[in-house]
C-alpha positions in Angstrom: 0.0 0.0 0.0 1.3 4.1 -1.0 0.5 6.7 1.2 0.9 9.8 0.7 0.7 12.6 3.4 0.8 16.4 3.1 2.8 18.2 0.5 6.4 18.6 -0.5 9.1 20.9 -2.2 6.9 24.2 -2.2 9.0 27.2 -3.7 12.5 27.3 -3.3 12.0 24.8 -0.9 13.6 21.2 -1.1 11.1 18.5 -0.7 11.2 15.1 1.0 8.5 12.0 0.4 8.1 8.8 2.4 6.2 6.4 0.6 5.5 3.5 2.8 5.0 0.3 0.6 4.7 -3.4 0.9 5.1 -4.1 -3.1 8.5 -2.5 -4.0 8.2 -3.7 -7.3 5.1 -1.5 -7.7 4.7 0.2 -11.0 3.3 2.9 -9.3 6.2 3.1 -7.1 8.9 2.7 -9.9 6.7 5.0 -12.2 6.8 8.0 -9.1 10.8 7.2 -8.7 11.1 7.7 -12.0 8.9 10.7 -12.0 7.7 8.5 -15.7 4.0 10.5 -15.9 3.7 8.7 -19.2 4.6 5.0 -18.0 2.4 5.1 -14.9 -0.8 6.6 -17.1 0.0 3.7 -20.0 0.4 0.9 -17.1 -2.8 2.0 -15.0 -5.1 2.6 -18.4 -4.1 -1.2 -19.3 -5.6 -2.3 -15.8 -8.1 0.2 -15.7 -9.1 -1.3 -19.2 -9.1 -4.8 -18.0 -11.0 -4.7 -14.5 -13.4 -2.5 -16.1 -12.6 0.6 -14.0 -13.2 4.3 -14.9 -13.2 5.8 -17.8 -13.9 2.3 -19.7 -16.8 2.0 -17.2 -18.6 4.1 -14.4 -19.1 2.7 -10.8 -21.8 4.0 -8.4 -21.2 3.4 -4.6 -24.4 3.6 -2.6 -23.6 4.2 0.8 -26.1 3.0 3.8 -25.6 4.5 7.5 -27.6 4.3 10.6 -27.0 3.8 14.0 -29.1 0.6 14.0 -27.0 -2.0 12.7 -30.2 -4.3 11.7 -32.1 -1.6 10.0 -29.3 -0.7 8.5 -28.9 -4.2 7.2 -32.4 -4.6 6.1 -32.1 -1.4 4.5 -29.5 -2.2 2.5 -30.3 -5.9 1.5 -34.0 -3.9 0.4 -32.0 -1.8 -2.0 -30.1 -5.0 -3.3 -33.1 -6.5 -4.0 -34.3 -3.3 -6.1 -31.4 -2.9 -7.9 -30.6 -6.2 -8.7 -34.6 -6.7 -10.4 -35.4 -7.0 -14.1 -32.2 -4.4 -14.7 -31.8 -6.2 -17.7 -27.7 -6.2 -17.7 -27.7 -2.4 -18.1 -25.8 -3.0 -15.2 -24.1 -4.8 -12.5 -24.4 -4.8 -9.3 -22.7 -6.3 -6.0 -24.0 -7.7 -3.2 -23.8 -5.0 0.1 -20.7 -5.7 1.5 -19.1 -3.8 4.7 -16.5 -1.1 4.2 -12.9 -1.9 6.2 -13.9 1.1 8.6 -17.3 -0.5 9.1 -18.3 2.3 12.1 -17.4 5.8 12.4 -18.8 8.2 15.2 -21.5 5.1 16.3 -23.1 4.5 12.8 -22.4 1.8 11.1 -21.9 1.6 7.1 -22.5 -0.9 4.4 -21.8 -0.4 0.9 -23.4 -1.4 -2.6 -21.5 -1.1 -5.7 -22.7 -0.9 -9.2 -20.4 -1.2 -12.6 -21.8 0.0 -15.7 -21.7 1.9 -19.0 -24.1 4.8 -18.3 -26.7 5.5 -20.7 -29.9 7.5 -20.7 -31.9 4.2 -20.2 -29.9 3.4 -16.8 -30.1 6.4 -15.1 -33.9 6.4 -15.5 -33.9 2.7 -14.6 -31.5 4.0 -11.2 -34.2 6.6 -10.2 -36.6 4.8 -10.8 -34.9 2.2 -8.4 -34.6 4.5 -6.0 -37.3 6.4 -6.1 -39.3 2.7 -5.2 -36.6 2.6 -2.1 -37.8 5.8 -1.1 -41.3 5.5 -1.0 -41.0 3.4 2.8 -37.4 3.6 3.1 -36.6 4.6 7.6 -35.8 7.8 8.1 -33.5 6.4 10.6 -30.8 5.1 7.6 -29.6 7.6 5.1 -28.2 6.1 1.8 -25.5 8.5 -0.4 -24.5 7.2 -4.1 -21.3 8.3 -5.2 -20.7 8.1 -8.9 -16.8 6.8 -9.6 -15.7 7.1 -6.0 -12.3 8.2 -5.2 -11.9 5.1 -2.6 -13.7 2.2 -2.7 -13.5 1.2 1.3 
């Protein structure tokens, strides 16, 4: 894993990065060493290409939180359930799963993603999906969608 923190060489300023990785032999990591722009984007489109992640694709994250832990559960599996009906491979969608930080400040979170090349047809089909969720969803779980996420936790 690269992290990154804070910002470096500002100005006249010398500037110092501490990448902490377990995968040394990282393109990413050889492609920032090299400061090789052009090998890192050629590298990352190829994968991006073949796991069908953005641009070649869109993803939607639908985000469930509540303090209830059941609700939010039932909630969420209701939602499945919607988006996974007669959507006629316009898209697909995974089962909820729960992010790695599953709690933060006592409400819990469980995620549904969706892969897809967005059309006209989908994103009445999504609203329309939605809307349906809605109609009875409890007030006491809020759901967020996220169109191509930066993280995917």
């Amino acid at each position: 894993m690269l992290r990154f923190h804070g910002r470096a060489g500002r100005a006249d300023i010398r500037g110092r990065v501490l990448i902490q990785t377990s995968d040394t032999n990282n393109y990413i990591l050889s492609s920032i060493v090299k400061n090789d722009y052009t090998g890192f984007y050629n590298n990352e489109i190829k994968f991006r290409r073949k796991f069908e992640y953005p641009p070649f694709i869109d993803i939607f994250l639908f985000e469930f939180i509540s303090k209830d832990i059941d609700l939010l559960k039932k909630s969420a599996d209701r939602m499945y359930k919607l988006l996974s009906s007669n959507n006629r491979n316009y898209y697909k969608v995974f089962s909820p799963k729960t992010p790695f930080i599953q709690k933060i400040n006592n409400k819990y979170r469980i995620n549904i993603l969706i892969k897809t090349k967005v059309s006209n047809e989908l994103y009445k089909i999504l609203y329309n999906k939605i809307d349906l969720y809605n109609e009875s969803r409890n007030k006491d779980v809020n759901m967020s969608i996220t169109k191509n996420p930066i993280f995917l936790n």
